[in-house]
N, C-alpha and C positions, 0 to 999 in steps of 0.2 A: 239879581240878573236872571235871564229866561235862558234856558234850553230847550230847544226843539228837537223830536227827534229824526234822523236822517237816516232811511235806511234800520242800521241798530243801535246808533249811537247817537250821543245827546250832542247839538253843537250847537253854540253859545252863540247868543243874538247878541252883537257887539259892532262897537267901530275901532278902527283904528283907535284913534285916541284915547278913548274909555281904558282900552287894555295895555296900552302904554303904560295908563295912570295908576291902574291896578298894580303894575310889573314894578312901577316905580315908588310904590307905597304901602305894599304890603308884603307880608312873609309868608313864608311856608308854602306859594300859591304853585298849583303846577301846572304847565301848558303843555298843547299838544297845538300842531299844525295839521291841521286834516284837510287832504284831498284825497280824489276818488280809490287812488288807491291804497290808502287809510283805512278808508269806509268798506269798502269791501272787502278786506285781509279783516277787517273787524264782524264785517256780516259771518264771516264765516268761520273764525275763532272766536269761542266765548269766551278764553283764556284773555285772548288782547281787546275781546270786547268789556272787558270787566274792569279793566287795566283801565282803560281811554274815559271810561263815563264815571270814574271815581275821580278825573282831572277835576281840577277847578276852572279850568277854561279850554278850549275845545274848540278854535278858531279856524271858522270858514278858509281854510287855505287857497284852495284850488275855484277856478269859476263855476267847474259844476256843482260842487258844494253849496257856493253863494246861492247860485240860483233856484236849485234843488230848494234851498230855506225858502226864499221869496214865493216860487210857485207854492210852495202845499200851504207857508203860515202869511201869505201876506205880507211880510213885513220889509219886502224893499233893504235885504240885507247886504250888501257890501263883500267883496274879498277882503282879508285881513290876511294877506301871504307873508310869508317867512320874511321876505325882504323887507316888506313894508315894518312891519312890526319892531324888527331886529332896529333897524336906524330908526323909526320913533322912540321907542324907547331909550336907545342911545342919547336921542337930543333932549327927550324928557328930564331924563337921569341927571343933566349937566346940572338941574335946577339944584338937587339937591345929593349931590356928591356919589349918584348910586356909583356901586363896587361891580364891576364886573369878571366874571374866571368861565375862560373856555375851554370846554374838558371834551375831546374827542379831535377828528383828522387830522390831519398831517401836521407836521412841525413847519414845514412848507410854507402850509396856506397859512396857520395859524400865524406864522411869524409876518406873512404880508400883510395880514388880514392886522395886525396890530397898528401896524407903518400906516397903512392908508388913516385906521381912527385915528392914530394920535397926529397924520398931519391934516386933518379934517375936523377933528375935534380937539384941540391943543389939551384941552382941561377934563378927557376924560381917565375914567379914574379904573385903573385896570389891574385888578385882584394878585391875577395870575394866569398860566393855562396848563393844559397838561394832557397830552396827546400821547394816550399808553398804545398797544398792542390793541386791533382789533379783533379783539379774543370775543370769548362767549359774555352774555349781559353776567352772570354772574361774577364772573373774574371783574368785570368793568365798575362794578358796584361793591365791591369789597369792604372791608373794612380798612384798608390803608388808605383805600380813595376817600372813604369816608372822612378817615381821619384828616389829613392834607386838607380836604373843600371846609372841617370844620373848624381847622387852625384858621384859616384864613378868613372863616365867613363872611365871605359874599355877597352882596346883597342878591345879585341872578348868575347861575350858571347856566350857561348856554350850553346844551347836548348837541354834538355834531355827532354824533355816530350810524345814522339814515334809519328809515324805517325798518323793522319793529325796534330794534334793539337798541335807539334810544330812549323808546317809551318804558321798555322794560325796565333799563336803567334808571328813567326819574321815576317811577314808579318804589325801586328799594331804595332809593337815596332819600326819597322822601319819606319811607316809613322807619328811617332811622333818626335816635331819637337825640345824633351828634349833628344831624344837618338841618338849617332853619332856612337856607337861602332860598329864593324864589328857583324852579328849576325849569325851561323850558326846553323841548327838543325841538332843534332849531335847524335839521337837516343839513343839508348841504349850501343852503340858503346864503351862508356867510362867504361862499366861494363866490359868490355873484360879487358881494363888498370887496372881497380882499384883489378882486381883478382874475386867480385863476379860470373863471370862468364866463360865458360871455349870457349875460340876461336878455330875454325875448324884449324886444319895444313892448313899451306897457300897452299899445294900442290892440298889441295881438292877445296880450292877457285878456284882456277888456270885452273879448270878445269868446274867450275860450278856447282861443287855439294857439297857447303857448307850446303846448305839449309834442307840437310839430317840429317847434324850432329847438327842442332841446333832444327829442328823437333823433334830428340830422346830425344833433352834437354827437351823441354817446346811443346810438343805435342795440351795440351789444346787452346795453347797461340797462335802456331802458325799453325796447320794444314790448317785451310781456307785458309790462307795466302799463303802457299805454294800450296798446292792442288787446291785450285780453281785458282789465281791469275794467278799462273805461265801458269797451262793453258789457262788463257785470253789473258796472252802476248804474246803466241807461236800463238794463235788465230789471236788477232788481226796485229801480226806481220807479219802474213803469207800475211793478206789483203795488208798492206802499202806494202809490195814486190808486189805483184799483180798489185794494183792499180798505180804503182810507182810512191807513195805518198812522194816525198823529198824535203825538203828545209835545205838550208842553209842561215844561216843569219851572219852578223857580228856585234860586237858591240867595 
């Protein structure tokens, strides 16, 4: 599979389905959902840029991602957003019994978020979940989490815990040598499934300006986010066109 690079990070030329197939067939793999403000918290850490491009997949989340791919490499790539990914893979999994275990948010959402699969997908098959303290990633990655996700092994645990500090998390869960599950961090993305939260019409993703409608939602939560980031990525995107800063890697 190709990775291109965006900004400072590698992001995986994929489709929906491809990565479904991977989630639902392989071990040990680790995801990341990258949008701009991903990318840029990553141009500017080498600590979390180091973390993200050791993933095994590295998925266009956000539009200007996608697009960012297509304009420098040509390749006509697709958004692969949290939401999307989260319920492919689900339906994929039905084929062949994947395990599922949600480790992060609320007891809340996690427990609606269960109600809605099992009445939408009668036959999925649901590990567990475990919604600790959101404490620092070290506490969140421990050795009793360890132990608990390796009783039960998984086949994917889903990271809700938001950016950074789910990536830090699947980053030592995966270098421990008691966890094999596939691990992705899957944001807040699962609050869109379980109903707490309300998802933009896909017509506005589609276009790139989700980010408006989830601004009106949670303003406090996300204006920096959107206001400053998105302009660092237009910024620093403008330079890597400039500089014709590209790479492709394969793995």
């Amino acid at each position: 599979m190709k990775k291109v690079k965006i900004l400072k990070t590698n992001i995986s030329q994929v489709s929906l389905s491809k990565a479904a197939e991977i989630l639902t067939s392989s071990k040990n793999t680790t995801v990341a959902v990258c949008n701009a403000n991903s990318l840029v918290r990553s141009y500017r850490s080498s600590e979390l840029n180091k973390i993200l491009n050791s993933f095994n997949l590295n998925l266009p989340d956000g539009f200007s991602v996608a697009k960012a791919s297509s304009i420098l490499y040509s390749n006509d790539q697709k958004r692969v957003d949290g939401f999307k990914i989260f319920k492919e893979t689900i339906k994929k999994g039905l084929e062949n019994n994947t395990s599922h275990y949600f480790f992060g948010n609320s007891e809340d959402v996690i427990s609606k978020l269960i109600l809605v699969l099992k009445s939408e997908y009668p036959d999925i098959n649901i590990a567990g979940y475990n919604c600790p303290p959101m404490s620092s990633a070290e506490t969140l990655s421990s050795i009793s989490y360890q132990e608990l996700i390796s009783q039960l092994n998984p086949d994917i645990v889903w990271v809700s815990l938001g950016f950074p500090k789910q990536e830090y998390v699947v980053n030592e869960l995966s270098n421990s040598e008691k966890v094999t599950s596939n691990l992705v961090g899957i944001g807040f993305a699962i609050e869109w499934v379980a109903g707490t939260k309300v998802k933009a019409p896909e017509f506005l993703a589609n276009i790139g300006v989700e980010w408006i409608f989830r601004l009106i939602q949670e303003p406090k939560r996300l204006y920096k986010r959107y206001l400053i980031d998105n302009t660092l990525f237009v910024i620093y995107f403008l330079k890597q066109i400039l500089t014709n800063d590209k790479k492709v890697t394969s793995e």
